[in-house]
C-alpha positions in Angstrom: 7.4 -16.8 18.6 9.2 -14.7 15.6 8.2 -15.9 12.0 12.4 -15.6 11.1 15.3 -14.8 11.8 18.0 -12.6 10.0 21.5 -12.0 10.7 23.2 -8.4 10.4 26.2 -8.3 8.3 28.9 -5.7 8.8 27.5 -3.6 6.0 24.4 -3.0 8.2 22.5 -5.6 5.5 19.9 -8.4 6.1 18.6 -11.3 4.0 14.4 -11.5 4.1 13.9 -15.2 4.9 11.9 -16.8 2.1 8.9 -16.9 4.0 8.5 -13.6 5.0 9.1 -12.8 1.3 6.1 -15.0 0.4 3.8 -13.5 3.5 4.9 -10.3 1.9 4.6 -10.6 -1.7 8.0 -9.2 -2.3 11.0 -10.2 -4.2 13.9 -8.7 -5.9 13.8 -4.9 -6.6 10.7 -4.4 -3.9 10.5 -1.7 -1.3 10.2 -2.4 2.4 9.0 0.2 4.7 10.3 0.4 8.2 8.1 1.8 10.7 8.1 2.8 14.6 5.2 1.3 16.6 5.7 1.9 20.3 8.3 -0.4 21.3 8.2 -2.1 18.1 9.5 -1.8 14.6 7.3 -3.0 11.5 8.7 -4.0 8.5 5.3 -3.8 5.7 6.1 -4.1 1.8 5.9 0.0 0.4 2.8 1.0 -1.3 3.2 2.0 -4.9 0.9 5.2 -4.8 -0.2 7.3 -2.8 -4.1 8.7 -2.0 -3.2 11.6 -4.0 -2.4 9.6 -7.6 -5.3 7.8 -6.7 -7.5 10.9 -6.4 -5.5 12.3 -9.8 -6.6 9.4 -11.5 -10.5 8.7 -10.5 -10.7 12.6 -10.8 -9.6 13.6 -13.7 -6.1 15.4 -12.7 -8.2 18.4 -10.6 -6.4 18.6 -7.2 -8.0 16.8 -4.1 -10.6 19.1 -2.5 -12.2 18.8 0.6 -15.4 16.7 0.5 -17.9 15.4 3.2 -18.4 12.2 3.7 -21.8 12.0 2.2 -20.0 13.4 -0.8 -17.4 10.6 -1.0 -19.7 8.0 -0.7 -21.9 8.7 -3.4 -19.0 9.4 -5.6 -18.1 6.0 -5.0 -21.3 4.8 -5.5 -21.5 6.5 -9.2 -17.6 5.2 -9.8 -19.4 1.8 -8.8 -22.3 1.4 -10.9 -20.8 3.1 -14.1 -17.8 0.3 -13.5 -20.4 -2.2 -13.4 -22.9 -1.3 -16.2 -20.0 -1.2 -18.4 -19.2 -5.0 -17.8 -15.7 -3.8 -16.7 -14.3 -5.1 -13.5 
């Protein structure tokens, strides 16, 4: 059973029923993405950054460089406890 339902103007527009833009956490100015799944199409609010701004950012601006998985773990791990012994959450 669908959450909503929308109607298509002429324009190719739709209105986001209210609660779908509460489920969402969306209102005026946001970006939905559209995406294919199978049969399907998924409408997901857009993320605001991607992995590489968040890499820029915990890493100092150095461009993202392959790392194991051991590697990224304990990087977090460091990231973590300096976070925490400096009260900052």
């Amino acid at each position: 059973m669908p959450i909503a339902r929308s109607r298509l103007t002429s324009q190719g527009q739709i209105s986001v029923p209210a609660d779908v833009r509460r489920k969402l956490g969306v209102g005026p100015g946001s970006v939905l993405e559209w995406d294919e799944r199978g049969a399907e199409i998924v409408v997901r609010r857009a993320g605001t950054c991607t992995f590489e701004d968040i890499h820029r950012s915990l890493f100092h601006g150095r461009p993202p460089k392959p790392v194991s998985s051991k590697e990224m773990k304990e990087g977090i791990r460091r990231y973590i406890r300096k976070r925490h012994a400096s009260g900052r959450f």
